[in-house]
C-alpha positions in Angstrom: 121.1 75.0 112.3 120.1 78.4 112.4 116.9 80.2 110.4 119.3 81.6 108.1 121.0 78.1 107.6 117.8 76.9 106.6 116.6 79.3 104.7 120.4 79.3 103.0 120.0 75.2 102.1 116.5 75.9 100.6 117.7 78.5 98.6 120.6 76.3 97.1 117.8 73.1 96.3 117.2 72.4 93.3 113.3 72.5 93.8 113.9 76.1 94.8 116.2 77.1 92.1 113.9 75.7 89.8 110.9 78.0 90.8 113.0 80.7 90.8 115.0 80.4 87.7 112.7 78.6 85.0 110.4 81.2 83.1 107.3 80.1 84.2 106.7 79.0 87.8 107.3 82.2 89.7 105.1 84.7 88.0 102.6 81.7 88.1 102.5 81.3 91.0 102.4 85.3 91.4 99.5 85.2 89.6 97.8 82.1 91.5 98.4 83.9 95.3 96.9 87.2 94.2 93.7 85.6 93.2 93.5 83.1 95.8 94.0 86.5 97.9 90.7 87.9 96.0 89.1 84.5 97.0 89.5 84.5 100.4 89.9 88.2 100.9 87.1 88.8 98.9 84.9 86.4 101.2 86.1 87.5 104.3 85.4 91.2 103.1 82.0 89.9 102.2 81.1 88.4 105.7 82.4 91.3 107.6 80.2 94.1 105.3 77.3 91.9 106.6 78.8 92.3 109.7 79.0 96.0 109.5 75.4 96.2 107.5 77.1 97.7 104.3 75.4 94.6 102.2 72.6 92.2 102.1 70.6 93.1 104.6 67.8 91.5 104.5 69.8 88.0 104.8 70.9 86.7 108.1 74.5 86.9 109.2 74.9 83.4 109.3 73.4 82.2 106.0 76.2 85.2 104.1 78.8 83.5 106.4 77.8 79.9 106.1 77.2 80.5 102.2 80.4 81.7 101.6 82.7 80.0 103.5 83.4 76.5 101.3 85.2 79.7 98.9 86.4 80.9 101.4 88.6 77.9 102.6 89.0 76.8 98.8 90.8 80.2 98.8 92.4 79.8 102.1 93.7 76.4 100.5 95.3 78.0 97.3 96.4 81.0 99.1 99.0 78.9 101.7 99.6 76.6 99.3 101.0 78.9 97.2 102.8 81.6 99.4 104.7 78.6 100.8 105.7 77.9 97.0 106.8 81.6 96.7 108.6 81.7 99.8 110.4 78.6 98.9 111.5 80.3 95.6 113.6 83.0 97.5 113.7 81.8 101.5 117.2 83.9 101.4 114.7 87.1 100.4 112.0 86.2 102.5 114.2 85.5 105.6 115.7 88.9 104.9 112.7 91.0 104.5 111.1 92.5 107.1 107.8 92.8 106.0 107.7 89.1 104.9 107.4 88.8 108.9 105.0 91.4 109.7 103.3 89.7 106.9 103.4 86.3 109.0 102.3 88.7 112.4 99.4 90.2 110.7 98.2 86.7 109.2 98.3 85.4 112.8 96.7 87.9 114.2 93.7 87.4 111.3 93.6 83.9 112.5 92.9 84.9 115.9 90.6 87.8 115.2 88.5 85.2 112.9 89.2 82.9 116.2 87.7 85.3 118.4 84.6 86.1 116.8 84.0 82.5 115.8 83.8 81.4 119.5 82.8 84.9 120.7 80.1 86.9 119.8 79.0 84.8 117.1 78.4 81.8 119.1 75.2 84.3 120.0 74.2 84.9 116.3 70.7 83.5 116.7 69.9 86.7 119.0 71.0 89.3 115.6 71.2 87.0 112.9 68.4 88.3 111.1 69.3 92.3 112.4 70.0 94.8 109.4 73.0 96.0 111.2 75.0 93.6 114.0 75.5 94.0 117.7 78.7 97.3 118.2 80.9 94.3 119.4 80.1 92.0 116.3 80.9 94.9 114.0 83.9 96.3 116.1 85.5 92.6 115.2 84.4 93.0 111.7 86.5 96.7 111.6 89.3 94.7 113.1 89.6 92.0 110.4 89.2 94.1 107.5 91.6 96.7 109.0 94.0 93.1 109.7 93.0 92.2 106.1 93.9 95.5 104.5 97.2 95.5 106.2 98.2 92.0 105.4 97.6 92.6 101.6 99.6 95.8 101.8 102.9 94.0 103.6 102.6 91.2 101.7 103.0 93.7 99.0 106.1 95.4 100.1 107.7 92.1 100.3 108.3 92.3 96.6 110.4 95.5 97.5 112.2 95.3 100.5 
């Protein structure tokens, strides 16, 4: 069975007919993604303007990062839980749009970046946890996921209209 076999029979189930047809899932679940994307976004962008020394600098990296990051994965949570919901309303669209997989690209590529730092440079955050503004390679990673982040929101975006 090919992808767009797959994504074919999940468009013809009546679980995904369902979320796409009936009044109320879909824009629901619309509504759902885009704040779990302020969640998590919004947490991530948080952490990384530490990072970067835009905001609170007079509180270690660590304790921003550690603070925020049970919202963080309670938005992480929400967020997959629902953009697999809304891909299984229209895996036909989804399947056929190619920023649904740049979308998929960029979100990997977040992983990794977050993957990176995590058992990178911050694995040293004792020696600038406390410094107003972070080590160039901390903050270069920080650019790096919000430039990720920005771009992510953006294609998942154009989904909608490609």
């Amino acid at each position: 069975m090919s992808l767009h076999d797959a994504a074919q029979w999940l468009s013809d189930t009546q679980f995904s007919t369902a979320l796409r047809e009936d009044p109320y899932p879909y824009p629901v679940l619309g509504c759902i993604h885009v704040l779990s994307i302020a969640l998590f976004g919004g947490m991530v962008a948080i952490g990384n303007l530490r990072v970067l020394g835009y905001t609170m600098r007079d509180i270690p990296v660590s304790q921003v990062i550690d603070q925020f990051r049970p919202w963080k994965w309670t938005g992480f949570a929400i967020l997959a839980a629902s953009g697999v919901l809304l891909m299984l309303s229209e895996p036909l669209d989804c399947y056929n749009s190619i920023f649904f997989w740049v979308s998929l690209a960029l979100l990997a590529l977040v992983g990794l970046n977050a993957w990176i730092f995590r058992s990178g440079i911050y694995r040293r955050v004792v020696e600038w946890d406390s410094a107003a503004i972070a080590p160039q390679q901390a903050r270069n990673w920080a650019w790096v996921s919000l430039a990720l982040w920005i771009a992510l929101v953006f294609a998942g975006r154009l989904i909608a209209f490609a």
